[in-house]
N, C-alpha and C positions, 0 to 999 in steps of 0.2 A: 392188278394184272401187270405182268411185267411190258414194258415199251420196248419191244423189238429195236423199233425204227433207232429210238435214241440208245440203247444201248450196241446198235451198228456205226451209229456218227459219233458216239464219242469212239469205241476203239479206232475208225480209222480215222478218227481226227490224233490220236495217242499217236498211231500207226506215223500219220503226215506229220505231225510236229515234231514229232521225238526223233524224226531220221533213222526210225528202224532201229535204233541201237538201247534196247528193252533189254537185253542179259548180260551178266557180269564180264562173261568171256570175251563177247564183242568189243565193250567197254575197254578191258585189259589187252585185247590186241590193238585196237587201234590207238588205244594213251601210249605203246609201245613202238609205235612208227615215227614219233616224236625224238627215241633217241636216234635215226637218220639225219638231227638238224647238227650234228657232231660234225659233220664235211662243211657246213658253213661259216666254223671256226678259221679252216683254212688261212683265208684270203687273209681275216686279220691278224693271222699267227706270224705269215710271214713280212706283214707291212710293219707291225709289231707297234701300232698309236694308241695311245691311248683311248682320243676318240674314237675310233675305231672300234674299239671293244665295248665302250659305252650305247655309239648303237646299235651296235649287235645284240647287246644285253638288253634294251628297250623294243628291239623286235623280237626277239625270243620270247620277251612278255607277251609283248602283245598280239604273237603268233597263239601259245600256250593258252591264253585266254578263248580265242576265237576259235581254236578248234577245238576247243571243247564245250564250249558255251550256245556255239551256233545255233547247234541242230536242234535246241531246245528253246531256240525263241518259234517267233513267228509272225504273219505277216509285215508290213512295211519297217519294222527294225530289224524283221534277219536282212530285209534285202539289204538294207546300209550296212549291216555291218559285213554283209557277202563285200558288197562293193569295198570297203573299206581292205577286206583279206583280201581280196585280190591286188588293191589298190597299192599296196603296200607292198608289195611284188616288184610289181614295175618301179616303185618308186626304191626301194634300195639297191635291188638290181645292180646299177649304174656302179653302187662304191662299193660294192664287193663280188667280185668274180665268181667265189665259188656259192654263188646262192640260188644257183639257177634250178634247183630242186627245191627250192620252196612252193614252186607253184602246184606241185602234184598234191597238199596240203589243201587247199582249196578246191579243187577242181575235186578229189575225192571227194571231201566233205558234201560239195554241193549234187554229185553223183547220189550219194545217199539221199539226199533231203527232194529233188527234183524228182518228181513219178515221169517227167512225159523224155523218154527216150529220145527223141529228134530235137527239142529245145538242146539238151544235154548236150550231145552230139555237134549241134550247131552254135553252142558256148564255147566250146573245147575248141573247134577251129576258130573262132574271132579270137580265143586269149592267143594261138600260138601264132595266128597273125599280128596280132598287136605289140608282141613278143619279139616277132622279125622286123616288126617297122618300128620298134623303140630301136633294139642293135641298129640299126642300118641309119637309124636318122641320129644317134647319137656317135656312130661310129664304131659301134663296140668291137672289141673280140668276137669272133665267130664262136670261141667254146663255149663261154657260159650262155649267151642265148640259143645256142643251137642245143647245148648240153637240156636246157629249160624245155625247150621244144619237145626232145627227144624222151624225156622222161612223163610229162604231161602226156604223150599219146602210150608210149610202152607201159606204162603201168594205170593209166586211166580207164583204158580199152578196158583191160580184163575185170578192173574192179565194179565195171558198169555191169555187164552177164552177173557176179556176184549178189550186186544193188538189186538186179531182177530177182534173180532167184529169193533173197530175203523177203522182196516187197511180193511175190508171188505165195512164201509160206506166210506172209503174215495176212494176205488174203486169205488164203485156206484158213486158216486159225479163226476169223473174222466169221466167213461162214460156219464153221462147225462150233463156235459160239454163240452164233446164230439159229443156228439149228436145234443146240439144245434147251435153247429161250423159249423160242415157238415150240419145242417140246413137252415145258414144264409149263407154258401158258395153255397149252392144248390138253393137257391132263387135269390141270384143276380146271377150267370148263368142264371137261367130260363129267370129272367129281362132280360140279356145281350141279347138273344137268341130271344124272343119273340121280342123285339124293333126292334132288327136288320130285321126280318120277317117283321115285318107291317111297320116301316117306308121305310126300304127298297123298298115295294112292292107298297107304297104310293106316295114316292117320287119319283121313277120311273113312274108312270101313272101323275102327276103332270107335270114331264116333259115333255112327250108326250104330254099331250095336251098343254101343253107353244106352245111348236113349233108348235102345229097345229093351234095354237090363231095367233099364230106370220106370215102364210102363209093367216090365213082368213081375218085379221082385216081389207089389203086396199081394198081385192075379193070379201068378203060376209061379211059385220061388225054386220050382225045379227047373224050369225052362229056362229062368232069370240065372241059374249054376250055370247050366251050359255054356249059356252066353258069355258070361264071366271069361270059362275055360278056353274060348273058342279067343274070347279076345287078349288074354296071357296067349294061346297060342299066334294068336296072327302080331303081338308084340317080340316075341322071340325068332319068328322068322322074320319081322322088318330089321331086327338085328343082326342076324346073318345075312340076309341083303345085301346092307348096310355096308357089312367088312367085303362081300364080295365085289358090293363096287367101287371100294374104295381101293380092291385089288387087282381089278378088270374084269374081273369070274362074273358076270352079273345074268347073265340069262339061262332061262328055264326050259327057252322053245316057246314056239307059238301052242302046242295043244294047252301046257302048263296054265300059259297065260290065256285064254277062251277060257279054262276052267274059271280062273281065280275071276273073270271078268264074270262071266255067270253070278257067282255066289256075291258077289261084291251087288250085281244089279238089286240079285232079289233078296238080299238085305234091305236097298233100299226104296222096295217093292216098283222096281222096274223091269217090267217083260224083256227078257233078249231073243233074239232072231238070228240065229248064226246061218247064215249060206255059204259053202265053201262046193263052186260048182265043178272044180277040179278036183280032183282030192290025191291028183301030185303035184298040188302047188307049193306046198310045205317043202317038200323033196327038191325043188328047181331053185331055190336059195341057198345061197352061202351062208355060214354061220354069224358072219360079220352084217348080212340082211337082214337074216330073222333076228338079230336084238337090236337091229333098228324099227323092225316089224312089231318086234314085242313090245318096246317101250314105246312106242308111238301108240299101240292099242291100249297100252296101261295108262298112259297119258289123258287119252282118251275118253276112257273112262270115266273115270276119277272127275274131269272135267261135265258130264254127264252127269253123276252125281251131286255133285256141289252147284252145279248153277242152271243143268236145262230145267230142271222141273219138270221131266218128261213121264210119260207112265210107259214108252216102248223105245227099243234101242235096236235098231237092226247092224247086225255085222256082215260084214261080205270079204272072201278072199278070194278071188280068181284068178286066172290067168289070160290078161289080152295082148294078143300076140306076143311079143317077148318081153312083157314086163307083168309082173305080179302086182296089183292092186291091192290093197287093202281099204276098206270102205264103213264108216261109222257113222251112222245116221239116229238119230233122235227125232221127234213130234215136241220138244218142247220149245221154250221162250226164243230160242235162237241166240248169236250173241250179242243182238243189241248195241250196248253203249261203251260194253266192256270192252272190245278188241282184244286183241291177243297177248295174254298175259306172259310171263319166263316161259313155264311148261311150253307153251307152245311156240315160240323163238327159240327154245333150246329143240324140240321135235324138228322144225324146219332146219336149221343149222343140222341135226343129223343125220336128217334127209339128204339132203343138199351135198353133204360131203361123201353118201353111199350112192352120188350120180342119179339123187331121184327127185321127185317132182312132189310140195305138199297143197293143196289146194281144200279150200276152206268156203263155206256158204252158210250163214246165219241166217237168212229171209224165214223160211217155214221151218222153224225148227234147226239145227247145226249140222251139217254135212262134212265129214274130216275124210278127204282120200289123198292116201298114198299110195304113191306111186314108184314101184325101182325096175332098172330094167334085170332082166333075168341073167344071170351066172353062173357059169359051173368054172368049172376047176380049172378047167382046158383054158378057158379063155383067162382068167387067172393068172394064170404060169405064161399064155402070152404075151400079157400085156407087161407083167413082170420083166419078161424077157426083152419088150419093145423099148421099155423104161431101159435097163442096161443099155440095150444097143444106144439109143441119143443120150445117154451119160457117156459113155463111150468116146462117140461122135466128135462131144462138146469138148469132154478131155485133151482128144487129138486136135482137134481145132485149135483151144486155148496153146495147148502145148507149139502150135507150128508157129501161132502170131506171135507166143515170148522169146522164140529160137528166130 
């Protein structure tokens, strides 16, 4: 079975580490912002020192390194090395004029990698404070540190709404990855759940008649044919079953299955009692009830056969007030020591997710009723509709808190 949960923490752990920068293009536009550090030749073009250029070219490095390398560490060595890219700012600042756009390098970067917008927001003021109390306490020029100022809010600003919107598609992507995990985990369940039902239910009436083939073949070898026939045929419809529920096609309808439950008893010479005190109780279900209706009975069954040891099986379908019961009683062993084996954790789980209720009683014999409440179409297509409206809702809501 696939793990949802860990396959939700690592993509947003991917999500938080990587800084959002997952595609080639993002990649190629931001290693492209790098040729803006061209203006910071400037200052030492026109000082025209040596050393001068040497550490220019030792920041260049160790800019080049940091903004690329950042966003892909993580905890307590991105923050030193944040610290450091920032650090490194303030600290050349001083001997060269035109490098008061280096800070928008950093403050971007850490836009990307930062999810909580007011942290962000309140890093970005303390740097361009710190920014006007280096100038003022060193005595600087007004232009490079105000120039540093002025750049860090005019182009940070917009890149933050940016940062949102990516970190908001790569939540959407999170969930609908999400969704189709729980989709493929919820289909092989169904798989697991349905085979177990119809081979179960098939393989057991198979066997019954073996052994009734095996008591007629030397007494009655014409009777012992039929049986034969009957059991090549009920192996060729567990085949077709079989592909139906492996394709979702799987039910026949409740009368289908009362028949097959009949012939299935008195194979194995168990009396059935069908009481159906409505008789439009079949008709007050959705199609998605009755094959939870049907395979809950078929389950039932099957279970009945292999382990009450009963000689009588009463069925009941009615209708009390607006929920349709279904009711399966036996007179034998009850279930003892057994508890509830798949079949019947896979029947409750399909209960349960058609909004119904399964309730079980071993003491005198085994009592299985289910229970769903009643549905038609009308109410269907409302609740359909109630579902849009609070997706809806949710939509506009998330939509107002990222704006």
């Amino acid at each position: 079975m696939v793990d949802a949960d860990g396959v939700k923490n690592a993509y947003a752990g991917q999500m938080r580490d990587s800084g959002l920068y997952f595609d080639r293009g993002s990649r190629l536009y931001r290693n492209m912002s790098l040729l803006y550090t061209v203006f910071f030749f400037i200052d030492p073009f026109n000082k025209n020192q040596m050393w001068d250029w040497i550490w220019l070219a030792a920041v260049l490095a160790i800019l080049v390194v940091l903004f690329i390398g950042v966003p892909y560490t993580r905890g307590w060595f991105r923050i030193l090395l944040f610290v450091l890219f920032f650090g490194m700012g303030f600290a050349y600042l001083p001997f060269n004029s035109s490098f008061g756009g280096y800070f928008v390098y950093p403050t971007v970067t850490l836009a990307f990698v930062l999810c909580d917008m007011r942290k962000m927001i309140a890093i970005m003021l303390a740097e361009c404070a710190l920014i006007a109390l280096e100038g003022w306490l060193l005595h600087g020029s007004v232009w490079p540190y105000g120039l540093a100022i002025f750049l860090v809010l005019a182009i940070t600003f917009p890149l933050l709404y940016s940062a949102q919107e990516r970190r908001a598609s790569a939540r959407l992507q999170l969930a609908q990855n999400e969704i189709e995990n729980l989709a493929k985990v919820a289909e092989r369940e169904r798989i697991a759940r349905d085979l177990h039902d119809l081979l179960g239910h098939t393989l057991t009436l198979v066997v019954l008649k073996s052994e009734l083939v095996e008591r007629l073949i030397e007494s009655d070898p014409a009777s012992a044919k039929h049986e034969v026939t009957e059991i090549q045929q009920t192996a060729r419809k567990a085949l077709t079953e079989v592909r139906e529920a492996v394709s979702g096609y799987r039910s026949q309808g409740l009368p289908v299955e009362i028949k097959r439950a009949e012939h299935t008893l008195q194979v194995a010479g168990i009396a059935m009692e069908y009481t159906d005190v409505d008789a439009s109780v079949q008709d007050d279900v959705l199609p998605e009830q009755e094959s939870v209706l049907t395979l809950a009975l078929r389950e039932a069954m099957t279970n009945v056969v292999r382990h009450s040891q009963a000689t009588k099986c009463v069925v009941r379908l009615v209708r009390e007030d607006r929920r349709v019961v279904l009711t399966v009683q036996d007179n034998g062993v009850g279930l003892g020591s057994r508890g509830a084996g798949f079949g019947l954790r896979g029947m409750q789980e399909r209960v349960e997710a058609a909004g119904g209720d399964l309730h079980i009683e071993g003491k005198n014999g085994t009592m299985l009723k289910v229970s769903l409440p009643v549905k038609t179409r009308g109410d269907e297509a409302g609740r359909e509709s109630a579902v849009v409206e609070q997706v809806s809702i949710a939509v506009l809501r998330k939509s107002g808190a990222s704006a």
